[in-house]
C-alpha positions as CSV (number, residue, x, y, z in Angstrom):
1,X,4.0,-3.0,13.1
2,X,2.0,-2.1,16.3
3,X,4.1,0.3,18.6
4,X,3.0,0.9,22.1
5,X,5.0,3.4,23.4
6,X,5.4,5.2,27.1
7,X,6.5,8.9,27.9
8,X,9.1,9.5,30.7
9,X,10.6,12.3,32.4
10,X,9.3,14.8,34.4
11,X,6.6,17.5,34.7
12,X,7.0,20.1,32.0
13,X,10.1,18.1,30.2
14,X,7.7,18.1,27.2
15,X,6.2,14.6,27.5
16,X,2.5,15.8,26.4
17,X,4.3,18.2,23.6
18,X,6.2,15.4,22.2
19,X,3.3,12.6,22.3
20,X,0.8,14.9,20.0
21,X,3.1,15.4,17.6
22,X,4.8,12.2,17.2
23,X,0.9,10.5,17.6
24,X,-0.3,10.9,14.0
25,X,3.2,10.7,12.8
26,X,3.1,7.3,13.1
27,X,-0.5,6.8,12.5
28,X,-0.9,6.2,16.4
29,X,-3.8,6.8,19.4
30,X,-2.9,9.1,21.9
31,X,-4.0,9.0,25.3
32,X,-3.5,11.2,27.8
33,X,-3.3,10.7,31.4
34,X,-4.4,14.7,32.2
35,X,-7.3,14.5,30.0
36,X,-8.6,11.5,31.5
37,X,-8.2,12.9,34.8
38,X,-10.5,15.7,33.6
39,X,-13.0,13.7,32.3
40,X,-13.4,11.4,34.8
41,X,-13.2,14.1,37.8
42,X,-15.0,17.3,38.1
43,X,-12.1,19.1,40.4
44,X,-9.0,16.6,40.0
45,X,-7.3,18.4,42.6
46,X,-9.8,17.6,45.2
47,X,-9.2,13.9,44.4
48,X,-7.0,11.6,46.8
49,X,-3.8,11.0,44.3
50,X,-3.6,7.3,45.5
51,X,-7.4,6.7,44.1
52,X,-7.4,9.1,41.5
53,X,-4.5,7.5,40.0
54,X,-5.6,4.3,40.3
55,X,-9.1,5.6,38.3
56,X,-7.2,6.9,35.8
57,X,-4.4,4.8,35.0
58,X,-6.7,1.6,35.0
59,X,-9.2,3.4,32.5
60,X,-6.0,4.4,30.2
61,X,-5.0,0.9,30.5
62,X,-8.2,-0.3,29.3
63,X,-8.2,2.1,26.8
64,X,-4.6,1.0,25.9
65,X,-5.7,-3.0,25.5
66,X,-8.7,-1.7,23.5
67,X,-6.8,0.3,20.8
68,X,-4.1,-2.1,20.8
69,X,-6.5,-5.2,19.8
70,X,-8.3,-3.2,17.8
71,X,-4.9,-3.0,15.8
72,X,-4.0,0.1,15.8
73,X,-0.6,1.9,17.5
74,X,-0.8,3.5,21.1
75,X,0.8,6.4,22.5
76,X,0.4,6.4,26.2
77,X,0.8,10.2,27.4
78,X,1.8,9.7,30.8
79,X,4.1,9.7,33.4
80,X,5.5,6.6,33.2
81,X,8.7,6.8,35.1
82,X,9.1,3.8,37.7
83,X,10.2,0.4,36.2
84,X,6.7,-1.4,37.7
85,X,4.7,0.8,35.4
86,X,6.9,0.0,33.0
87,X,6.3,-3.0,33.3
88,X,3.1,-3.6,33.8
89,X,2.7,-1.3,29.9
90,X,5.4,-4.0,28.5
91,X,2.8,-7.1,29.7
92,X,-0.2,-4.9,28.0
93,X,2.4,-4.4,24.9
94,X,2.8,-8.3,24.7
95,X,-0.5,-9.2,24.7
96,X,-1.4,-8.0,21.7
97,X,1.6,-8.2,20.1
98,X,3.0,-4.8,20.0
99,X,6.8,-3.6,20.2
100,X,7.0,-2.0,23.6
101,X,9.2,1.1,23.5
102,X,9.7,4.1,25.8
103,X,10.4,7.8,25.3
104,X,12.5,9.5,27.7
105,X,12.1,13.4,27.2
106,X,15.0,14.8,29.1
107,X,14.8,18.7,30.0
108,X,16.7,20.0,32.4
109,X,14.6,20.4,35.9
110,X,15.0,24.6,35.8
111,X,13.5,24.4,32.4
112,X,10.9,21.9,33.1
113,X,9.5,23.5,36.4
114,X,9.5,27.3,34.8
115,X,7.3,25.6,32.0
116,X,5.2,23.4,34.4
117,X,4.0,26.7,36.6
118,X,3.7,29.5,33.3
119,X,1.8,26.8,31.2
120,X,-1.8,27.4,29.7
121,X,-4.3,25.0,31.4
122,X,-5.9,22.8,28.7
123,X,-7.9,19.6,29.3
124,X,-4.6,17.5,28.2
125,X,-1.9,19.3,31.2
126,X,-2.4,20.6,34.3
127,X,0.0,23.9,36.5
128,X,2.4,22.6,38.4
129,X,3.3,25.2,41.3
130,X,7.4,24.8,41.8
131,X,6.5,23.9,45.6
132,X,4.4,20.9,44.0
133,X,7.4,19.7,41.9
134,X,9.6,18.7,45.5
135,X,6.6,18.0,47.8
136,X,5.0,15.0,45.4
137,X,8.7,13.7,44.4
138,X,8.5,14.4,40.7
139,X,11.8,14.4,40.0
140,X,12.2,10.7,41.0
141,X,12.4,8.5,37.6
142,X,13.6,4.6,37.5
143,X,16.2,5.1,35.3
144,X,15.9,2.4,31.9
145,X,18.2,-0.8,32.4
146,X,19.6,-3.1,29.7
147,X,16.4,-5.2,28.7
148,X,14.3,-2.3,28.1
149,X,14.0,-0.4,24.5
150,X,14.5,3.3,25.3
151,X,14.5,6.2,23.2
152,X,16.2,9.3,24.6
153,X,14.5,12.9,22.9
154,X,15.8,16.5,24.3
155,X,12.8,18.3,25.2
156,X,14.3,21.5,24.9
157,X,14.5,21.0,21.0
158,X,12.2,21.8,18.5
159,X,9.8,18.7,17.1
160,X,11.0,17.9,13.7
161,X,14.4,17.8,15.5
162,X,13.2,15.4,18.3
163,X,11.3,13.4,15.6
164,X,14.2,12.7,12.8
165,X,16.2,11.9,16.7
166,X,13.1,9.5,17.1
167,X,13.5,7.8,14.2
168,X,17.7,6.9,13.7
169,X,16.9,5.5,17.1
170,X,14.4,3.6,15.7
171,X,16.1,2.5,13.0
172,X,19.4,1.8,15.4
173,X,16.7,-0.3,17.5
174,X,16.1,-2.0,14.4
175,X,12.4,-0.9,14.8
176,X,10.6,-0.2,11.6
């Protein structure tokens, strides 16, 4: 079965932390939203957000619909939190057959902010001032409704825990 699954939840929840690990868990391409930011943009701060989002997110897309027809799993390492991006994964998802599931990595904000502003800049996520977390709205997530397939992982637990979590949900899903 061909999984394309979506992170939500905010900056420094542990979104990026989850999505490597759980990747070749499940024999699955990861692709990260802050590493294609890097390598399409020399200073992706210096970038207009509206277009460099745009850039990105159509070039992960595209990335996504490749891996996906190619036959192989997806896990899409991004901020996916309103329901039209959601949507717009779940139409990608259904063309090319894939179950269509999303990750919600819940952290409390305190927690998340403290780790978005100490962590180590790396090509795959980005410092996060706690100044930046109220100006650009980053707490503001769609929550899931009924006809969406959400998995719920704490983000202030360890991996293994958050994966055997991620799998009786799958199983409770009736995802295999």
């Amino acid at each position: 079965m061909k999984l394309f699954i979506t992170t939500m939840g905010i900056p420094g929840a542990g979104k990026s932390h989850f999505s490597k690990h759980i990747a070749p868990k499940i024999g699955a391409v990861r692709l990260n939203s802050d590493s294609m930011r890097n390598s399409v943009f020399d200073d992706p701060t210096a970038i207009d957000s509206t277009f460099g989002n745009i850039v990105v997110f159509n070039a992960i897309d595209y990335a996504a619909s490749e891996v996906l027809r190619a036959g192989y799993s997806v896990v899409y390492d991004a901020k996916v939190n309103h329901r039209n991006e959601r949507d717009k994964n779940a139409s990608i998802a259904a063309k090319f057959d894939a179950t269509y599931l999303n990750v919600w990595v819940q952290t409390p904000k305190e927690i998340a902010m403290e780790r978005g502003e100490k962590r180590e800049l790396r090509l795959d996520q980005t410092h996060i001032s706690k100044e930046d977390y109220e100006l650009r709205g980053y707490g503001d997530i769609d929550s899931p409704e009924d006809d969406e397939l959400v998995v719920v992982i704490d983000g202030t637990r360890p991996f293994e825990e958050q994966y055997e979590s991620f799998k009786q949900q799958l199983e409770t899903l009736g995802i295999k």
